[in-house]
C-alpha positions as CSV (number, residue, x, y, z in Angstrom):
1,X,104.1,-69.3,91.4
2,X,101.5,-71.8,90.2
3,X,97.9,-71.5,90.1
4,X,95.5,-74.5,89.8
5,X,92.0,-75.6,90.5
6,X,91.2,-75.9,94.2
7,X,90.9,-79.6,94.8
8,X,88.4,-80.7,98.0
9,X,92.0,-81.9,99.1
10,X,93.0,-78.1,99.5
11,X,90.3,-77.9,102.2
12,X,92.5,-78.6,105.4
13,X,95.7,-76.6,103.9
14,X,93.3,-73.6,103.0
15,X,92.1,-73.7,106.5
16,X,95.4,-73.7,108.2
17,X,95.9,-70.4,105.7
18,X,92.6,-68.4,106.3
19,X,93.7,-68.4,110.0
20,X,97.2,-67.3,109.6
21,X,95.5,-64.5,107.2
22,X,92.0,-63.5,109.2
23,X,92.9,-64.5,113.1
24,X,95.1,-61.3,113.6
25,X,94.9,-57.9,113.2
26,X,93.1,-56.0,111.5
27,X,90.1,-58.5,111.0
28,X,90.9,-60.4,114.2
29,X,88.7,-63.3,113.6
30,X,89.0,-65.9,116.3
31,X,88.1,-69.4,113.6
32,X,89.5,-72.9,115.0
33,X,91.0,-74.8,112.5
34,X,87.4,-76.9,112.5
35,X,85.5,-74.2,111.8
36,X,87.2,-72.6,109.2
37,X,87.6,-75.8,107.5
38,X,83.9,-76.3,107.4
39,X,83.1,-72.9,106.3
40,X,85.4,-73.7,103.6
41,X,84.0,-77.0,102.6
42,X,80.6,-75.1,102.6
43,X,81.5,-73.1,99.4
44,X,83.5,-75.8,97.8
45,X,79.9,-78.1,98.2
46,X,78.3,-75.5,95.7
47,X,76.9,-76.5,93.0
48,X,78.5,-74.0,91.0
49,X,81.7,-73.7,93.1
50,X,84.8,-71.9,91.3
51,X,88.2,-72.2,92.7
52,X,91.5,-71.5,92.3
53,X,94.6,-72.3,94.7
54,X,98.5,-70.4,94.4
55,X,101.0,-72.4,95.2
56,X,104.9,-71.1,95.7
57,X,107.2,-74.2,95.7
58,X,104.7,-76.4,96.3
59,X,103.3,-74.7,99.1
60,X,100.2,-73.4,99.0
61,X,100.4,-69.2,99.5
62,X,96.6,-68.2,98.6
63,X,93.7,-69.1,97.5
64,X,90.1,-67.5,95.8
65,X,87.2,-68.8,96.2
66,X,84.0,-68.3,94.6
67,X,81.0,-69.2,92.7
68,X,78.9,-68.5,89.3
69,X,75.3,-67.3,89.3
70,X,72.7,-67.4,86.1
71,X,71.5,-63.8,85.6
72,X,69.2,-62.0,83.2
73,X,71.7,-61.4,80.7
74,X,74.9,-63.4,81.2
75,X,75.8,-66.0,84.0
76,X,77.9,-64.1,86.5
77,X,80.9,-65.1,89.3
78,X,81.3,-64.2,92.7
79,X,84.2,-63.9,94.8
80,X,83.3,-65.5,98.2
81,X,87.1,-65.7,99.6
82,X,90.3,-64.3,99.0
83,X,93.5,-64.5,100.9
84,X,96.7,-64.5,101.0
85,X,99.2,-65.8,103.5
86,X,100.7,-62.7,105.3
87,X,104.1,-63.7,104.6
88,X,103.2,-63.6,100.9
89,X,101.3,-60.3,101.0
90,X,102.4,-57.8,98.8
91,X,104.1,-60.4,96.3
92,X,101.3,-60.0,93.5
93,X,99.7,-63.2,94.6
94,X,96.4,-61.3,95.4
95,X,96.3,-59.6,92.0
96,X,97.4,-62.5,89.8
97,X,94.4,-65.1,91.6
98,X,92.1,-62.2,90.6
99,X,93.3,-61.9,86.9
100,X,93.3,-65.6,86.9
101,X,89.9,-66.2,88.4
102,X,89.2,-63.2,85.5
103,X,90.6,-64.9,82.7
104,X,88.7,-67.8,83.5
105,X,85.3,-66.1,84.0
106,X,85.9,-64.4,80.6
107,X,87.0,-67.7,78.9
108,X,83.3,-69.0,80.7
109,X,81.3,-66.4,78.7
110,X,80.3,-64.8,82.4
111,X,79.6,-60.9,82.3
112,X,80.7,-59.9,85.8
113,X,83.3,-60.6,88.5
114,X,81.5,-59.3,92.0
115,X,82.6,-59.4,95.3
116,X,82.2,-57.7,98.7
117,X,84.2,-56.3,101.2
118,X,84.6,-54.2,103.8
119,X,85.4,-50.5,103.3
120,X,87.1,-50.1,106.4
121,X,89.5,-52.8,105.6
122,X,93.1,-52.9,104.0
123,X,91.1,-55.1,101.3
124,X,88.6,-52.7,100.4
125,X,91.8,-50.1,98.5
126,X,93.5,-53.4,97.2
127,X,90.8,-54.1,95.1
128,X,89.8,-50.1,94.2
129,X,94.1,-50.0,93.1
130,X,93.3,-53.3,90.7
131,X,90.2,-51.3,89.3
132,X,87.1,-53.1,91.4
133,X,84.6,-50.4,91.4
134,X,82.6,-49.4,94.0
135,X,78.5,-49.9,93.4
136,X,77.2,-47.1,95.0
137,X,73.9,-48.0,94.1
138,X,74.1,-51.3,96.2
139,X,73.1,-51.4,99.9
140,X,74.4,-54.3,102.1
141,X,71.9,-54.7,104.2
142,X,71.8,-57.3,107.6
143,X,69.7,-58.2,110.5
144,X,71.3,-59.1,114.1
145,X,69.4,-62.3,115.5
């Protein structure tokens, strides 16, 4: 496995993947291939976009996407995206885009990796199993329109 800098090339193969990973059970989003291309592309236009792609004989198997934040004390990163494709679940690619988006964040001089999920999700004990811990002082908090 190789992992590299997500290139605004990645966009339409990185697409094609968060639908095999998010359009079936148990998130069962319903994205076209459009829209989850642009909702891609709409991190990767950051200013401060950080990216990283896995790639499995040259085909791409994951991808983590994210982006860094000034804060009081040191700048920060956040994890926007991370998936796998199902076929490659449970291979370690998961884990080793995290340490690698990690590694890089430390070699940055950023303080923090953060990221959100949802508890009721299969994600939510992958990350609590590769020590993410849970901020219990933190409220997400949303409004429906």
């Amino acid at each position: 496995m190789n992992i590299r800098p997500f290139l605004k090339s990645d966009i339409d193969k990185c697409a094609a993947l968060y639908l095999q990973a998010y359009n079936r059970p148990p998130w069962n989003y319903n994205f076209s291939l459009e829209k989850a291309a642009k909702y891609l592309a709409e991190y990767a236009d950051r200013t401060r976009f950080e990216g990283f792609v896995a790639e499995d004989d040259a085909n791409l198997v994951g991808a983590v996407l994210g982006h860094s934040k000034t804060w009081w004390t040191n700048d920060i990163i956040y994890i926007d995206e991370l998936f796998v494709a199902p076929d490659s679940r449970g291979k370690g690619y998961g884990k080793k885009l995290l340490d690698h988006m990690e590694e890089y964040a430390r070699g940055q001089g950023y303080e923090v990796v953060t990221l959100m999920t949802n508890k009721h999700m299969p994600a939510f004990q992958f990350y609590n199993h590769i020590d993410y811990l849970q901020a219990e002082h933190f409220v997400f908090l949303f409004k429906p329109l």
